[in-house]
C-alpha positions, 0 to 999 in steps of 0.5 A, spaced: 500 500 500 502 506 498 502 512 502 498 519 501 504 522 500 507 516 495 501 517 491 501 524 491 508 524 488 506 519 483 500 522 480 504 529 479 510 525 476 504 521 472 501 527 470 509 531 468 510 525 464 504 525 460 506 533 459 513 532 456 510 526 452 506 531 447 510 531 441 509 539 440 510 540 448 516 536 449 520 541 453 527 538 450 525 539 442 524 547 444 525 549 437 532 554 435 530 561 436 534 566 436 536 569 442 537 575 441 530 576 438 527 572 443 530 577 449 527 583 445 520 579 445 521 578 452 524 584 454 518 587 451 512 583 455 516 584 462 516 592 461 509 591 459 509 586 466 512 591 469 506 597 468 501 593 468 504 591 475 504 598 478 497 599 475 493 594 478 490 598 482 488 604 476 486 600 470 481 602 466 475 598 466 472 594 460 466 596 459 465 600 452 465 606 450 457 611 449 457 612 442 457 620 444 456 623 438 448 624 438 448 627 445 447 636 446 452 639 450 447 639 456 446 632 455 454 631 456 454 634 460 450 631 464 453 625 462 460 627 465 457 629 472 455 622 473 460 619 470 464 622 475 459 620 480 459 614 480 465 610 478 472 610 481 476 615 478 482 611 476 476 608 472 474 612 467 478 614 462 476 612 456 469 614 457 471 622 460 476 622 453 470 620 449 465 626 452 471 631 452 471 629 444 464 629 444 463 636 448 470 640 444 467 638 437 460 640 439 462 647 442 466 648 436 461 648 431 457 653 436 463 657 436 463 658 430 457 658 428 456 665 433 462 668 430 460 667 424 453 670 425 457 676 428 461 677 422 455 677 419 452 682 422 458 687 422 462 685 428 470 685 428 474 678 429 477 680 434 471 683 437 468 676 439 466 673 445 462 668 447 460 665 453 456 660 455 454 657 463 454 649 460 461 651 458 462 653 465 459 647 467 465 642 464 470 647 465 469 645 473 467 638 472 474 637 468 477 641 473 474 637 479 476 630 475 483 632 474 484 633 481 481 626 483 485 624 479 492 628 482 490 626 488 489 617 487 495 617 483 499 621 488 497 616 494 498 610 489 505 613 488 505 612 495 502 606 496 507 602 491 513 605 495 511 603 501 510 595 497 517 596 494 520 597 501 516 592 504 519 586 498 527 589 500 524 587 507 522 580 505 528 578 501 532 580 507 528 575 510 530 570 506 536 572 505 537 571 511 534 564 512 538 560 507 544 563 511 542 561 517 541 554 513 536 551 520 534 544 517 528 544 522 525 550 520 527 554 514 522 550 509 517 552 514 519 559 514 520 560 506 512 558 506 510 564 511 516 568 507 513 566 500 506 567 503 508 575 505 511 576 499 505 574 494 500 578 499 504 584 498 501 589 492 504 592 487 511 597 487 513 601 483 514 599 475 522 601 475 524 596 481 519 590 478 523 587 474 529 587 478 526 586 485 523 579 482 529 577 479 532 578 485 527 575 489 527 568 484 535 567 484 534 567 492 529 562 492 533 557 486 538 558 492 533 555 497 531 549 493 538 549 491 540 548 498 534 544 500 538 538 500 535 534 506 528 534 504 530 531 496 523 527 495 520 533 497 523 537 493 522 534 487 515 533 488 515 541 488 519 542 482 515 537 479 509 541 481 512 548 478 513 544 472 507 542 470 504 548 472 509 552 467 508 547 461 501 549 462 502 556 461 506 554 455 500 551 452 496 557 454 501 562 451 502 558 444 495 557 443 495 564 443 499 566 437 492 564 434 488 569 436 486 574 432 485 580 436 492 582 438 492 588 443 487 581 447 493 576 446 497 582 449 495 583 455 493 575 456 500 574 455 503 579 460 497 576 465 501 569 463 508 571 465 505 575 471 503 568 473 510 565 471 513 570 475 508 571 481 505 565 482 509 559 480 516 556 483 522 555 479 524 548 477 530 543 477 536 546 476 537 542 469 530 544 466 529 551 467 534 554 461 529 549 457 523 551 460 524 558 459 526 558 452 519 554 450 516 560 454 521 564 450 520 562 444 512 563 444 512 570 447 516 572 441 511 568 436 506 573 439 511 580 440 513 578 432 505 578 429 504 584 434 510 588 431 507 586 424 500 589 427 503 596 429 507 596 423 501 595 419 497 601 423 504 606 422 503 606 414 496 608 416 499 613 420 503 615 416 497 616 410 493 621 415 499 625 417 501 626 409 494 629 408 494 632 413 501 636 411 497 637 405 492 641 408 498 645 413 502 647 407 495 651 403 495 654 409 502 656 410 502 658 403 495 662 403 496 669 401 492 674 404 495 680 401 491 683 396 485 683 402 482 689 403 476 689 405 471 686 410 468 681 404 475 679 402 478 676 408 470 673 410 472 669 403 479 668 406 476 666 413 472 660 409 477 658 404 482 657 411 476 654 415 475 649 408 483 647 409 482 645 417 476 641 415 480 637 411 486 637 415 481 633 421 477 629 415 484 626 414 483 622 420 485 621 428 491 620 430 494 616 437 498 622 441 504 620 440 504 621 432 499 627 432 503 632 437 508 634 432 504 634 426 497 638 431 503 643 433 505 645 425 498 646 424 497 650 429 503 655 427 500 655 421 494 657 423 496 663 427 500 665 421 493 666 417 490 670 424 495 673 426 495 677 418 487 677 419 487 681 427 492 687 423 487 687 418 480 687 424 485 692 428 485 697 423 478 696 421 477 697 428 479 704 428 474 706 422 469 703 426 470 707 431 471 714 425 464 710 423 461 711 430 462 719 430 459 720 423 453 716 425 452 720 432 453 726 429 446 725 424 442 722 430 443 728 433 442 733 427 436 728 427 433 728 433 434 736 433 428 736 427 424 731 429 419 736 431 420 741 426 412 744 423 417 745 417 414 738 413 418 740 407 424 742 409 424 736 415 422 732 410 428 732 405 432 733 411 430 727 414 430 723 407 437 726 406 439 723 413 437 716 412 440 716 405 447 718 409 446 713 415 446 707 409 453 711 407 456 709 413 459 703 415 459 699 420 460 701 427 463 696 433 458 691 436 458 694 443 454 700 440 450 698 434 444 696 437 443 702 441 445 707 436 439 704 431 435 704 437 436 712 437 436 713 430 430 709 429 426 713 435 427 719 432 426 717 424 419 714 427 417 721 432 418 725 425 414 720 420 409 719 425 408 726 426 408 727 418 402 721 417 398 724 423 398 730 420 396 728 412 391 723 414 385 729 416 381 726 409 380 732 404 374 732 400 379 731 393 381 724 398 374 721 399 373 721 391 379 718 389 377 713 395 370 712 391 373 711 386 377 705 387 373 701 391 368 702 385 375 700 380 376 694 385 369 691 384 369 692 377 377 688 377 373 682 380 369 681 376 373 682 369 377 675 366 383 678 366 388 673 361 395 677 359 400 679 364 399 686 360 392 687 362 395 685 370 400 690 369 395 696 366 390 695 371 396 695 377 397 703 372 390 704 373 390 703 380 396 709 381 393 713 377 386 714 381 391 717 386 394 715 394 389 713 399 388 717 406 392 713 411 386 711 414 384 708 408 391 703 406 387 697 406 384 698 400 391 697 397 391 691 401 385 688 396 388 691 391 394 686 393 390 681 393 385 681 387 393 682 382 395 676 386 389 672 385 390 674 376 397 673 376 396 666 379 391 664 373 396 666 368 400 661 365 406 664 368 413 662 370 412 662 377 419 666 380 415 671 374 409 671 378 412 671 385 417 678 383 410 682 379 407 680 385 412 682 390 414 689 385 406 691 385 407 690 393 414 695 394 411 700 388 405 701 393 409 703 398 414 707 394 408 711 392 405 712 398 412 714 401 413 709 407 420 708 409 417 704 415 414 698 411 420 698 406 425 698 411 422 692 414 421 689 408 429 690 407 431 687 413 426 681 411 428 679 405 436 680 408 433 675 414 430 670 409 436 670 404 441 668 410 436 662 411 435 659 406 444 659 405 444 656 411 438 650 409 443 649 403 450 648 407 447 644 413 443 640 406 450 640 402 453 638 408 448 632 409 451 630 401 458 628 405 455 622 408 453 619 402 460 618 400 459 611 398 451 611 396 448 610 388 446 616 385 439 613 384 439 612 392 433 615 393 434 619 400 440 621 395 436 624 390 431 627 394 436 631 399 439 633 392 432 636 389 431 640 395 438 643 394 436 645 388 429 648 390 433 652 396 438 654 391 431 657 385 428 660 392 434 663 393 435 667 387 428 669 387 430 673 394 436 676 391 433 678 385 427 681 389 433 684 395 436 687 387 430 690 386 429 693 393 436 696 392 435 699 385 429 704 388 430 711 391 427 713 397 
């Protein structure tokens, strides 16, 4: 009858040898290998072991990433603030990262489109400001985060220190036990040192290495030593090897696997286990072991060096597109600007240069520092010529605003003059100068036209109130058009010649009292009415319409109505070009779609409608131009 113990050897003896028995595991039949190579391979995975190491403690998690990009900045936000809430702060990385790109790319187009918009409306660049509260509110949540952060890391530096002085003590230890060589009790107390030594955490990643390989070499003199427990001994050195052979195993079967960042790490998790948990070996086996081990950790180093070198060459292409977009900028000549509209087209080009630059793709840290550096040099080539150009622009903003107060105050100062013609004239001759000037800087745009505009409508209010007592003369051409519009709706009218005569008639009878004006209303109305039963192009009829509309009021001296009719055709052109970029923009992401697709076409059609729309406004705002009053 055998023993416990005789049994337990024999079944790990049995269980080594079936091991070693395998053909493709036979620890003897190690393949030749380069040693260099294989030490390179090694090299490599013990650093990374010794980083991953350190940051037990602050790895990353592995859920993935929210796709951010159809979160408002509110929700962004709001998402960052629980993030930060309800996770570990060593946790969160990846996910901060992705909102922060997210927030920036977002908050970007907004700034632009502010800035754009006060461009549009006259303002200076160097002039613009934009602040906003849920900007604000990132900022401090940033800021809250990266302090967390400071302080984790700096207590986990702490913590590391703290564990590398603890393992120089157990090595003292064990030192000390093989000197001392008391047969009795040292195996005991090596089993109470190895169990300090594993209950120990992480130290800092430039002593791991170098604390391991010291603390092995003295447990190999410890087995080495061990010379009155042979048997015991060797069941353990068996033991140590059935275990390595395994992680062998496991580390050849990953040279298969596809994803190579994962077969890493898994390798890095399996020379952790070679180095914390495992034993050494008998003394004739371990350069043998170790080489086989080698070997399958440059097997998975070399597919992992094709991988990365793969993703340089890519690297590469984006950063040659990149370049491309830095060398139009650096060689983007802006000295023939000399005005507003000029730099507004170069501002457009540059912004057209930069998007190509970030289309071209994103790059790790380390290869976009250099190339994000010369981009950004290049760009403050162009901004810094642009910002001369607006400084100046700025002192003849201000020429501007002289010139502009000095007629609202000659406009304030007849505002309620009973001299109508003198005043009238003078008011007309004002308004006509005001259009003259340019524009003013932003801070005082509003409230200058507030005034002017006050005192233009004190006067022209005055001015209709006292023309609008009805005379008897006024009263007839009152009868009389009412008559002429009965008789107009019950006439076919079936030429645009007839319209445009019956629209002289209607003048010719004369201008209504003001009390009466909405006469010209159904007037309006009726013309409308016979220009759409005409077999006219219909941007023919939406201009004879809008004609018929704008004469009357020139006829009847309303600066008023022709003012807001200005300022609505301005609005309605600035809509439908923006409707047309966000359109145009959409046909970007139809890149790979056939021409037939019928999302496509139906995108492209409306570009089209917008674009026929937008001609018709021009055309109107030409004519509006084109009148003097």
């Amino acid at each position: 009858m055998l023993d416990e113990n005789e049994k337990n050897e024999l079944e790990a003896s049995e269980k080594v040898n079936k091991i070693i028995s395998k053909p493709e595991q036979k620890v003897g039949e190690v393949k030749a290998i380069k040693v260099d190579e294989a030490n390179e391979a090694v090299d490599e995975i013990e650093k990374s072991v010794a980083e991953s190491a350190e940051n037990d403690d602050s790895k990353e998690d592995e859920s993935p990433v929210v796709n951010y990009d159809t979160f408002s900045l509110e929700e962004l936000v709001l998402s960052l603030k629980k993030t930060l809430a309800d996770n570990p702060v060593q946790k969160i990385k990846s996910q901060v990262e992705a909102i922060k790109s997210a927030f920036n790319l977002k908050f970007g187009k907004t700034l632009a489109e502010k800035k754009a918009a006060f461009l549009a409306e006259g303002g200076n660049s160097i002039d613009f400001q934009f602040s906003s509260p849920i900007k604000s509110d990132y900022n401090q949540l940033l800021s809250d985060y990266k302090k967390e952060r400071d302080v984790f890391y700096k207590n986990l530096e702490n913590k590391l220190n703290d564990n590398f002085v603890k393992r120089e003590q157990v090595i003292e230890n064990l030192k000390n036990l093989i000197e001392e060589a008391d047969t009795s009790t040292m195996y005991k107390k090596f089993k109470e040192i190895q169990d300090t030594w594993r209950s120990i955490g992480a130290v800092p990643k430039s002593h791991y290495n170098d604390t391991w390989k010291t603390y092995h070499h003295h447990v190999e003199r410890f087995y080495d030593l061990l010379h009155l427990s042979n048997d015991f001994r060797d069941l353990e050195f068996k033991h140590n090897l059935e275990k390595k052979l395994k992680i062998i195993e496991k580390a050849e079967a990953l040279s298969q696997e596809n994803d190579i960042n994962f077969a890493f790490k898994e390798l890095q998790d399996l020379h952790k286990q070679w180095k914390e948990d495992v034993g050494p070996v008998a003394k004739e086996m371990r350069e043998e072991v170790w080489q086989k081990f080698s070997a399958a950790t440059k097997n998975i180093h070399d597919k992992r060096h094709d991988y990365y070198k793969e993703m340089r060459s890519k690297y590469d292409e984006i950063i040659e597109k990149k370049q491309v977009a830095i060398n139009a900028i650096n060689s983007y000549d802006t000295s023939k600007n000399k005005s507003h509209n000029d730099w507004q087209k170069s501002i457009n080009e540059i912004e057209k240069l930069r998007q190509i630059y970030f289309d071209a793709g994103k790059l790790p840290y380390s290869k976009s520092e250099e190339v994000w550096q010369k981009f950004k040099k290049a760009t403050k080539k162009f901004n810094a010529a642009k910002n001369i150009f607006y400084k100046q622009e700025k002192n003849d903003q201000q020429e501007n605003l002289e010139k502009k107060i000095a007629l609202i105050e000659f406009a304030e100062s007849i505002k309620d003059s009973e001299d109508w013609e003198m005043a009238t004239n003078a008011m007309k001759k004002v308004q006509s100068d005001w259009k003259k000037i340019g524009h003013v800087p932003r801070k005082f745009s509003d409230d200058i036209w507030k005034r002017f505009k006050a005192a233009c409508n004190h006067y022209f209010d005055r001015f209709h109130e006292q023309k609008n007592a009805v005379s008897k003369e006024e009263q007839a051409v009152v009868d009389i058009k009412k008559e002429f519009l009965d008789t107009l709706k019950t006439t076919e009218v079936t030429t645009k010649d007839a319209v445009l005569e019956a629209i002289n008639s209607w003048r010719d009878l004369g201008r209504l009292p003001r009390e009466m004006r909405h006469l010209d209303g159904k007037f309006n109305k009726q013309i409308d009415k016979m220009l759409e039963s005409l077999s006219l192009d219909k941007n023919e009829v939406s201009m004879l319409k809008f004609t018929n509309v704008v004469d009357s009021f020139l006829a009847a001296n309303d600066v008023r109505k022709l003012d807001s009719e200005h300022i609505f055709i301005r609005k309605k052109i600035d809509e439908v070009f923006k409707e047309i970029q966000q359109l145009e923009n959409n046909l970007g992401f139809f890149s790979n779609v056939d021409d037939n697709n019928p999302l496509l076409v139906n995108v492209k059609n409306r570009v089209e409608a917008h674009k026929d729309e937008l001609a018709i406004w021009n055309e109107k705002l030409t004519y509006l131009k084109s009148l003097d009053y």
